[in-house]
C-alpha positions as CSV (number, residue, x, y, z in Angstrom):
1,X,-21.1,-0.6,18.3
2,X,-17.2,0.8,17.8
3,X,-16.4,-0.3,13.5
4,X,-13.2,-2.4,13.5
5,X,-11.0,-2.1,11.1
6,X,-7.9,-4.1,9.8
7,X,-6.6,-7.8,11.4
8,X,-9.3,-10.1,13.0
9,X,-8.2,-10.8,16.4
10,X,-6.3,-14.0,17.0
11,X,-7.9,-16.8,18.8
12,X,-6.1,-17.1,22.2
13,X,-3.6,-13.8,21.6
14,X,-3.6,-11.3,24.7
15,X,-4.0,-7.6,23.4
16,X,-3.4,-5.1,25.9
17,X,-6.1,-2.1,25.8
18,X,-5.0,1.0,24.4
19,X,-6.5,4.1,23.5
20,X,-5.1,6.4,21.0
21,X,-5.8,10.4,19.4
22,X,-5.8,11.0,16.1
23,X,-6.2,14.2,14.0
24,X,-7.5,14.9,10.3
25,X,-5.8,18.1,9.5
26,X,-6.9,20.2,6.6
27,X,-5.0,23.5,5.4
28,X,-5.3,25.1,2.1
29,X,-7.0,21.8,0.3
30,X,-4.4,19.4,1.6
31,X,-3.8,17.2,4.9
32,X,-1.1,17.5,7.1
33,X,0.0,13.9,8.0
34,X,2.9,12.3,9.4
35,X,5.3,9.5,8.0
36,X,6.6,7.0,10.6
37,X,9.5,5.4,9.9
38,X,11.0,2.6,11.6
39,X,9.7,-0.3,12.5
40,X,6.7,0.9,10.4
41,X,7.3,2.6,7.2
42,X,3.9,4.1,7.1
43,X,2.0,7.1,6.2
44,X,-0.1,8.0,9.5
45,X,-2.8,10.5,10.7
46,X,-0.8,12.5,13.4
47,X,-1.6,10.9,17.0
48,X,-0.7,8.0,19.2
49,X,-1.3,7.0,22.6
50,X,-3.2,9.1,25.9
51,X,-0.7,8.7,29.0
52,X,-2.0,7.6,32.7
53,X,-3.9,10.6,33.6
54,X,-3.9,12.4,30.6
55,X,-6.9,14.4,29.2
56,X,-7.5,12.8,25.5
57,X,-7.2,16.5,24.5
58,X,-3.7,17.3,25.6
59,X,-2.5,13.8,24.1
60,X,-4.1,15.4,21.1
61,X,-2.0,18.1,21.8
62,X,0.8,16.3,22.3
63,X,0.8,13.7,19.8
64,X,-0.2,16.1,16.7
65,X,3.2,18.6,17.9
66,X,5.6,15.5,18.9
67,X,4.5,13.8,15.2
68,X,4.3,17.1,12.8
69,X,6.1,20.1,14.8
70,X,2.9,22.1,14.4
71,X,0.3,23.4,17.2
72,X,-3.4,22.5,16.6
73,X,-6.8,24.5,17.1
74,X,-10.3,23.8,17.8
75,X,-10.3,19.7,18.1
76,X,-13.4,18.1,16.9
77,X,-14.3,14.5,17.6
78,X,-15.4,12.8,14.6
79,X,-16.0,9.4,16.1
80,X,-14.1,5.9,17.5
81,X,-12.7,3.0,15.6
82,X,-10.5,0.0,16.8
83,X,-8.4,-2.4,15.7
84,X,-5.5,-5.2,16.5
85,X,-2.5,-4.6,15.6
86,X,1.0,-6.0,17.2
87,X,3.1,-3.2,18.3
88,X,7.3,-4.0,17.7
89,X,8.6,-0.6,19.4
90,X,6.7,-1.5,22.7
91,X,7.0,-5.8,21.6
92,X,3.0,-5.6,22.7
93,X,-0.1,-7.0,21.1
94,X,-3.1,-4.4,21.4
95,X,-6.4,-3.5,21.0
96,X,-6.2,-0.3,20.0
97,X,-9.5,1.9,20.5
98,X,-8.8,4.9,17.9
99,X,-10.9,8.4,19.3
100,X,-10.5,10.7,15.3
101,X,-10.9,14.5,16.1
102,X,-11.0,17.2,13.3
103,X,-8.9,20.2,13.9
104,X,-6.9,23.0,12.6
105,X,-3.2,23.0,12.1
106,X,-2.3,26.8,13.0
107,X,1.4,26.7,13.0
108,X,4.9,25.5,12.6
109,X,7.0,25.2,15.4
110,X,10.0,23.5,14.0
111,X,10.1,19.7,12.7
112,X,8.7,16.9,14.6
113,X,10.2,16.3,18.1
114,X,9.9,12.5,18.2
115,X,12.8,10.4,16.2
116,X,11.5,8.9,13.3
117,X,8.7,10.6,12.0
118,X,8.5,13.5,9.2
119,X,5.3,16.0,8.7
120,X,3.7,15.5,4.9
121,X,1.1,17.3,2.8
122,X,-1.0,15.5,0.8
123,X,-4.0,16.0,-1.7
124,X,-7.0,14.4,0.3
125,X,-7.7,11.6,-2.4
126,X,-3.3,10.7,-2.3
127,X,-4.4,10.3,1.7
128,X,-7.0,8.3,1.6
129,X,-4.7,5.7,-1.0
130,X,-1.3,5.7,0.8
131,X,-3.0,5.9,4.7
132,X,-1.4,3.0,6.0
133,X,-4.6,2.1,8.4
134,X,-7.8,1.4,6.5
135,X,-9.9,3.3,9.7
136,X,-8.1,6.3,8.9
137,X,-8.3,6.4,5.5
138,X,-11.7,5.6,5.4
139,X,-12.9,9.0,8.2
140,X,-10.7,10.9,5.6
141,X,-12.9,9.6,3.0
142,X,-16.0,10.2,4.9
143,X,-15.6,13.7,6.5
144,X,-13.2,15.1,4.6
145,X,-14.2,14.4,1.4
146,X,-17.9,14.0,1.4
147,X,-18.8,15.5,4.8
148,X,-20.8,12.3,5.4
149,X,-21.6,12.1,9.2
150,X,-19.4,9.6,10.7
């Protein structure tokens, strides 16, 4: 069974399937993370949705570069969440099943490509407080900070 976290789903609401990449990032005792701005105003592990077609790797890939600027190594899968969430900046309801890898942030590559967001470093314990999503927060918690098997 997939833990979900966050809102109950909503009797009689639609949500729309989506699957998502995600990626704790440690470097020198801190985790690189990404604040989205608007609509949502939130501090984010760097990720977001696999295209048609696409290999949950490259959206990895992808994702972690469009959201921070840097390039990733050596992906990890850590395990799957999901939640329901309403999404304003596609005006969709969804069920969003969450895949969390562990990798390596090797390099800079310039800021992040996609409008909005801005790459952060934070202390692992100012993560797991100011994650906006409680499934995030709570793998940081867990395999980050006290290497419990997820």
């Amino acid at each position: 069974m997939i833990r979900r976290y966050g809102e109950v789903p909503q009797n009689g609401q639609r949500y729309k399937h989506r699957a998502g990449v995600y990626a704790i990032l440690p470097l020198a005792g801190k985790l690189l993370l990404t604040y989205q701005g608007d609509p949502h105003f939130e501090i984010q592990l760097p990720g977001g949705g696999i295209d048609p077609g696409e290999h949950p790797l490259n959206a990895l890939h992808r994702e972690v570069f469009e959201e921070t600027g840097w390039r990733i190594a050596a992906p990890r899968k850590l395990g799957t969440f999901r939640r329901f969430t309403f999404m304003p900046e596609y005006d969709l309801w969804a069920e969003k099943l969450c895949h969390i890898y562990l990798a390596r942030p090797v390099r800079p590559h310039g800021p992040p490509t996609e409008p909005g967001h801005l790459a952060l470093w934070l202390e692992p314990q100012d993560a797991v407080m100011k994650l906006y999503n409680q499934g995030d927060a709570d793998f940081v918690q867990r395999t980050y900070l006290t290497g419990a098997a997820v």
